[in-house]
N, C-alpha and C positions, 0 to 999 in steps of 0.2 A: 346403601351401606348395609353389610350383613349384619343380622340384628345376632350380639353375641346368647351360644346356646348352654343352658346351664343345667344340670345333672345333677334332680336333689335326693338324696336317699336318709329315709329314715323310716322305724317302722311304725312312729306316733302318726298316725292320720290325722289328727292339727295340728301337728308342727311341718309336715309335708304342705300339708293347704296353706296355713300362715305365708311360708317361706317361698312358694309357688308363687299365690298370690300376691305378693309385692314384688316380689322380681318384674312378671307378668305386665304390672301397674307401671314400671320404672322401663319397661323397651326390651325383654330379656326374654327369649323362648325358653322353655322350661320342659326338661324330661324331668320322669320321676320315677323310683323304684325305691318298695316297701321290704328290701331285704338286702343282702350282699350277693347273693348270687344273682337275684333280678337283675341288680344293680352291673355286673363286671356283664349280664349278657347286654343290658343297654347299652354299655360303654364298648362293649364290643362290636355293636349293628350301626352305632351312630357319631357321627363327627360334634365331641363335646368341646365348648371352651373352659369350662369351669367346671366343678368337681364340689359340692355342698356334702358333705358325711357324716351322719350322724355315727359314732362309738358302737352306741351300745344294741346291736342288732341280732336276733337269730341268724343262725346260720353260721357264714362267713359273718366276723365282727368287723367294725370300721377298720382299724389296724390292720387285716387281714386282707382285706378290699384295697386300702392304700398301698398295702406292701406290694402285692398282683398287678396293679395300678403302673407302681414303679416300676416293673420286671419291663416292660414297652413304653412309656409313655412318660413325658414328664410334664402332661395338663396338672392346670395349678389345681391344688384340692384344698380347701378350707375343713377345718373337721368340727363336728357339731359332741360338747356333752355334756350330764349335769353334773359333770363331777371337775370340778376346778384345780385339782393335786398337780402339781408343780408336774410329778413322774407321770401323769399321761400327755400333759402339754408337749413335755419333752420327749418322751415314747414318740409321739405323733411326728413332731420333728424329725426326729432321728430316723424315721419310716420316709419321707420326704413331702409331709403336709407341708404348706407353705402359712399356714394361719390355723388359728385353735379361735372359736366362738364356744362359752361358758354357757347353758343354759341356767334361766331363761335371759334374753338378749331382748334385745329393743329393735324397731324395726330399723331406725336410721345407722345403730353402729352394725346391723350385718350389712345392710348399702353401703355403706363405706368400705367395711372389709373387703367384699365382694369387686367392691372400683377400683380399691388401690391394688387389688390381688389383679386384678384384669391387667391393670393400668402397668405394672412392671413386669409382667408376663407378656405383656405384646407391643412395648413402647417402640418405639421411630429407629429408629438406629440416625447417631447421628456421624458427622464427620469422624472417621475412625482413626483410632493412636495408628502410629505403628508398632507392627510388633514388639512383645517383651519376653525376651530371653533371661533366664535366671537358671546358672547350670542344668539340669536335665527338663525343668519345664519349660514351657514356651506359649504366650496368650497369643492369639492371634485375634486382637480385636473386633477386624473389621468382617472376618466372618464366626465371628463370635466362638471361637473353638481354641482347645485346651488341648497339648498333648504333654507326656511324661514320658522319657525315653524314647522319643517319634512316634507314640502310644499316643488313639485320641482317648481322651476322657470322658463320657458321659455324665454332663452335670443338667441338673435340673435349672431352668432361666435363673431360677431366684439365689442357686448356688454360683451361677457362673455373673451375677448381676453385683455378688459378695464381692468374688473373689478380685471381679475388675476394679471394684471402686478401691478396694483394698493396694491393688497392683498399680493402680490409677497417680497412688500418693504414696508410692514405692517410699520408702524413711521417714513418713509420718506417723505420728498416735495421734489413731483418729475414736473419740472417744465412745462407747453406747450409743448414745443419744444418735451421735451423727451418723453410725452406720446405719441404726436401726430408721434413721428416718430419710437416709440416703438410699437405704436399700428397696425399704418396707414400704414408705411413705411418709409425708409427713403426719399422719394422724396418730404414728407408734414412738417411743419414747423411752418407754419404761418395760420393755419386756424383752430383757436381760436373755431371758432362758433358751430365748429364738436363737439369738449368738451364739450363746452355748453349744445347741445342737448344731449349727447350719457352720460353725466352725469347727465343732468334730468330724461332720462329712465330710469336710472340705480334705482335711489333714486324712485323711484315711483315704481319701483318693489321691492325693497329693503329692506327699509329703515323702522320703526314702525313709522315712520314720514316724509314724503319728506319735506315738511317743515323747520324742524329741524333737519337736518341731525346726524348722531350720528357714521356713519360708514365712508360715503364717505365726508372728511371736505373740504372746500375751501380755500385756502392760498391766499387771494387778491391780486392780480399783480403777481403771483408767478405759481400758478398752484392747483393740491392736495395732501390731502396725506389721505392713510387710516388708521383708529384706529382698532384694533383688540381689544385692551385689553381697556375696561372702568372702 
């Protein structure tokens, strides 16, 4: 089995080494670049699974490197910094990180991070729905693709992983908690902000109005739900 390859950038030489070496330890090959531009030519020469980023770098910054990132690709990225402000968690998001790690971290919650980011970025496919039509969108489960007006949509797994479970329970309010740990993993719960961002993207590709949403609704204090049928 191919042993998954992971992509750490940051320009602290012990937090490269730290983050290296317990990957390393746990089954995980390991590239690494000490800058943002190092880093887009690594990701450029070599077939990565994962994507470690630290923020705060010369050069090209984290953000900068993610956003580049997304223009091709939508390998999952975890973003690495020491600054925990609600506005870069969601910056990050809104860019298409899939996960924000706070420095300093602990070695077992970046493995986990790291697992459940793998874990729903490359999961099984299983028996697939049939398709779902709702006026001009259309999911087409079983090859996992999105179109808007016969337009496909470019979503990143963890957006189109949202949008299905959402679509999944067409007339339900399914509350935080449950998306976040239907989506995310069960290890997530409480981070609200994720939704936030990962359902702005959603409606801005989506939606004939992000504004006024018409597909993806907001249940205040509660979570979402999707309409199918208008």
């Amino acid at each position: 089995m191919k042993r998954p390859q992971v992509l750490v950038v940051d320009d602290e030489a012990e937090t490269v080494k730290y983050v290296s070496a317990n990957l390393r330890a746990r089954g995980y090959d390991v590239l690494t670049a000490e800058d943002g531009r190092t880093a887009l030519k690594v990701f450029g020469e070599s077939v990565v699974d994962l994507i470690v980023l630290d923020i705060m770098m010369p050069g090209p910054d984290g953000f900068e490197v993610c956003r580049a990132i997304r223009r091709s690709s939508d390998v999952p990225v975890i973003m690495l910094s020491a600054r925990g402000q609600e506005r870069d968690i969601v910056r990050a998001l809104d860019l298409g990180a899939d996960d924000y790690l706070t420095k300093p971290f602990g070695v077992e919650e970046m493995l986990a991070r790291v697992r459940a980011t793998l874990r729903r970025t490359t999961r099984t496919k299983l028996t697939p729905r049939p398709p779902l039509v709702a006026e001009d969108l259309e999911i087409d489960f079983a090859a996992r693709q999105v179109t808007v007006r016969g337009r496909g949509v470019q979503l990143t797994p963890t957006e189109y992983n949202l949008l299905a479970h959402l679509a999944s329970n067409a007339g339900r309010v399914l509350s935080h908690r449950v998306l976040l740990q239907a989506v995310w993993g069960p290890e997530y719960g409480s981070e609200t902000e994720y939704l936030w961002a990962y359902i702005r993207r959603l409606r801005r590709k989506i939606e004939p109005d992000p504004s006024q949403p018409t597909y993806i609704l907001t249940q205040p204090g509660i979570g979402y739900s999707f309409v199918s049928q208008r």
